[in-house]
C-alpha positions in Angstrom: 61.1 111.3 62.0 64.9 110.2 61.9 65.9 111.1 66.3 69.3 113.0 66.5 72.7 111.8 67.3 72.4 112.3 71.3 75.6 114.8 72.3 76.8 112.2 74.6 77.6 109.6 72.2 79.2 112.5 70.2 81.7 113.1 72.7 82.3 109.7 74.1 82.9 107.9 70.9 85.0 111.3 69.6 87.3 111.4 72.4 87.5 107.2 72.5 89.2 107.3 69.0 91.0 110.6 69.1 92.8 109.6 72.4 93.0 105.6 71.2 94.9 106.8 67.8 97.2 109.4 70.1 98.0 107.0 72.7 99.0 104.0 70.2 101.0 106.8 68.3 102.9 107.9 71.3 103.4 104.2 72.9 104.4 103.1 69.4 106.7 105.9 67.5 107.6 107.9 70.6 110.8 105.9 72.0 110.6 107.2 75.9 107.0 105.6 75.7 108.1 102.6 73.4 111.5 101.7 75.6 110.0 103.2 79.3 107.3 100.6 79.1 106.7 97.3 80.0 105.6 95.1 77.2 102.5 93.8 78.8 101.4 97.8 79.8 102.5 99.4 76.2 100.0 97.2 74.6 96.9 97.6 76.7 97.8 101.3 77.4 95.6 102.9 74.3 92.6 100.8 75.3 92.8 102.0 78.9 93.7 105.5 77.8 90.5 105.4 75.3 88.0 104.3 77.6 88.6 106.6 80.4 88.6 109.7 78.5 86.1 108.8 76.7 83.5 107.9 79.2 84.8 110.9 81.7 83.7 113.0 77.9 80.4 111.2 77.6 79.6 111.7 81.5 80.4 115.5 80.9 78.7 116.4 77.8 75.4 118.0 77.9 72.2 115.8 77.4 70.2 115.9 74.4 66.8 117.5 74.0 64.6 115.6 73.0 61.0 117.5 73.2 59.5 114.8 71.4 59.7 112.2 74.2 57.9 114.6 76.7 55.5 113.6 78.7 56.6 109.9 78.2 59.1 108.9 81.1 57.6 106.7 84.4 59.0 109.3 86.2 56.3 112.4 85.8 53.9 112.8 88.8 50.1 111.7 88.1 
């Protein structure tokens, strides 16, 4: 049996490269962004951008059930 796609990794990896496209497209074609910039900042900004959103998405999204790992964790009381 093929395991789903857990929820988190959904959102982390959707908002990671939806917001890394946006941000490139603003700090590249948008001038205030392209001319109000340093150098060094305008080319790490997407990657920056990206990751927090991304992992502030994945932290928030709901967690996956997964009934068929029940009973299996180290933390169950015996």
């Amino acid at each position: 049996m093929k395991a789903p796609v857990e929820a988190k990794v959904k959102a982390g990896s959707a908002a990671t490269i939806v917001t890394g496209i946006l941000t490139w497209v603003l700090v590249t074609y948008v001038p205030a962004f392209h001319s109000g910039l340093p150098s060094a900042l305008s080319a790490v900004l997407p990657v920056i951008v990206a990751s927090v959103l991304g992992t502030v998405a994945a932290w928030k999204a709901p967690h996956t059930a997964r009934p068929d790992l029940a009973g299996t964790g180290a933390h169950e009381a015996k």
